[in-house]
N, C-alpha and C positions, 0 to 999 in steps of 0.2 A: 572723741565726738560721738554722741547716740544717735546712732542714726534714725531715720524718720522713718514711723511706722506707714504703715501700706494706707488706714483712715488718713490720717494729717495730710501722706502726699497727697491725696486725692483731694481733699478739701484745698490745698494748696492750686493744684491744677483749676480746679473750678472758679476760684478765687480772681486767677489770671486770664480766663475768660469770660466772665463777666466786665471785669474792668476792659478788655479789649473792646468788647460791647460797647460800653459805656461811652469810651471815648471816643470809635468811632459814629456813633448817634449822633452826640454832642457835635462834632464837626461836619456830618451831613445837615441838620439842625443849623448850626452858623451860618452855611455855606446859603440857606434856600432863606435864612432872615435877612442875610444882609442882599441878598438878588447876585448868586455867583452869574458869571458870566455865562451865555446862550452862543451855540457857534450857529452860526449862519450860512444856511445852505449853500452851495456852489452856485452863482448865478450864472446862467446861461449869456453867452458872451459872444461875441462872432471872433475866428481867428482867422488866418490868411491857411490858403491849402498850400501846402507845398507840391506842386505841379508844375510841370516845365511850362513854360507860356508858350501858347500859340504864337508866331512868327506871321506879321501882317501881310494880309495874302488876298488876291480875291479868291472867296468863297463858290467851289464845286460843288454842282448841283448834284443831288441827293439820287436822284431817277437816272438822272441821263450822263455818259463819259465825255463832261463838256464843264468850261471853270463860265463864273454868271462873272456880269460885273459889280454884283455887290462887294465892296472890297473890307476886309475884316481890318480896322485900325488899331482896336485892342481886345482884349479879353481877361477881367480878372476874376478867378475864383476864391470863393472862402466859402469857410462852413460856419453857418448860422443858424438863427430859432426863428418860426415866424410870429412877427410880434403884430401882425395884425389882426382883424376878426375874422373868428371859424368863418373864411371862403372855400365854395366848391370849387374845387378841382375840372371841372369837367363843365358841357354846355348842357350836358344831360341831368335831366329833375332830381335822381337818385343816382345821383352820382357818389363817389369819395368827397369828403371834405376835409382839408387842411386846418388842424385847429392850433391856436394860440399856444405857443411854446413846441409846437413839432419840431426835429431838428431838417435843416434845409441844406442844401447844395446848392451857393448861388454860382452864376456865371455875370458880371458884370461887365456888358459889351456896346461896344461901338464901332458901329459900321458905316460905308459912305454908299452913298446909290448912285454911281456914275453910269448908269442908264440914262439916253435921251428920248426924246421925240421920235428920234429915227431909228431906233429901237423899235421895230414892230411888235405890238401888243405889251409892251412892255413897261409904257409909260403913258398916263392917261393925261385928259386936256388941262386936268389939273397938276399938272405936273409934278405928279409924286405915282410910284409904285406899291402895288401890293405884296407883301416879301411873307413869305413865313420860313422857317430857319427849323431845321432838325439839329437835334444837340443827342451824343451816344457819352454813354462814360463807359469806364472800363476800367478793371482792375488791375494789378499787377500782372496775372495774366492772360491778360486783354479780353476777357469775359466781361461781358454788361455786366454795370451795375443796373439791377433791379431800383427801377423811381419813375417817379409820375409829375408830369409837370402841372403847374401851377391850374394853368386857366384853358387848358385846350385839350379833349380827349389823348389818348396815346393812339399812336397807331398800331400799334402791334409789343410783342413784347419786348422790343429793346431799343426800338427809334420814337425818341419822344419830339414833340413841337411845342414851337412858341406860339403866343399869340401871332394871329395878322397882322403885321404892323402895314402903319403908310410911311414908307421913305422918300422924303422931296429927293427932285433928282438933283445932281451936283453939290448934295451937304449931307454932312455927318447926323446921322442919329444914335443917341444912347438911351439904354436899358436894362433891367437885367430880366435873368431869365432863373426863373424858383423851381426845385427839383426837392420831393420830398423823398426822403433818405436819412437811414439811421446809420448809414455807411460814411466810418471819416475817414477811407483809406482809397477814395479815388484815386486813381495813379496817373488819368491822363482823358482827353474827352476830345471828340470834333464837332466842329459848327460845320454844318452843310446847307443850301438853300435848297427847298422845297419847293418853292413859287414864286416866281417873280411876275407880276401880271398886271395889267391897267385895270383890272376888274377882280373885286370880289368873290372869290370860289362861290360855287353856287349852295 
């Protein structure tokens, strides 16, 4: 056999990278005439948290070492986006604002207002109460989670509030309560009442 001189091999070699060229061209080229397939980004999705569930209880007022008679029926959590319009966060002008695809912490809850009439201050002639509800999350090792809720300033840095609500007395009401957080490793949270009042905070 003659072997191949040092010229040839080298022409040899170039030869076979070109055509490597070639052919891959040609099949990027195919791939973008005939429309190869587009992967499509991960949609944002709500999933269930995995968190032990609150055990229906009346709910412990937040200030004082005393149980209300708001009575907590359920509580479910998942992690979601919020798919509504950029809302402020806050009752303040320049406040934070929540925008369209943030990821959220919900709590979806229902509570009963077995407060009556004879409840002093508790229940007003229209026969519903004024409740606002403190929610804490916390981590694995029972450190706040850092978040802000939806529609009501924070109070400080690690007890957040619901809205006001009005609870008729002797009937369940549902709602949930939006906690803006990029944290999906919540481990665990309490509902505590704030206010229970026949009047409006001032």
């Amino acid at each position: 056999m003659v072997p191949m001189n040092k010229k040839a091999f080298i022409e040899a070699i170039i030869i076979v990278v070109v055509l490597a060229i070639s052919i891959g061209a040609g099949y990027i080229f195919a791939n973008q005439a005939h429309g190869s397939p587009e992967v499509s980004p991960t949609p944002n999705v709500s999933t269930p948290a995995d968190i032990k569930p609150l055990n229906p209880q009346y709910l412990s007022f937040f200030y004082e070492n005393a149980t209300s008679k708001i009575f907590l029926v359920s509580a479910t959590p998942r992690y979601d986006y919020w798919t509504k319009n950029d809302t402020p966060m806050t009752w303040f002008t320049n406040g934070p604002v929540i925008h369209t695809g943030d990821p959220v912490f919900v709590v979806n809850v229902t509570v009963r207002n077995d407060y009556t009439l004879n409840d002093q201050n508790r229940v007003n002639s229209a026969n519903f109460s004024v409740v606002i509800l403190y929610v804490t999350l916390y981590d694995g090792n029972n450190n706040n989670v850092i978040s802000a809720p939806k529609a009501y300033p924070k109070v400080d840095s690690n007890y957040y509030t619901s809205n006001q609500w009005n609870f008729d007395s002797g009937k369940s009401s549902s709602f949930e309560l939006y906690f803006l957080t990029t944290d999906r490793n919540v481990d665990h949270y309490q509902i505590s009442v704030a206010l229970v009042s026949s009047m409006p905070p001032p």
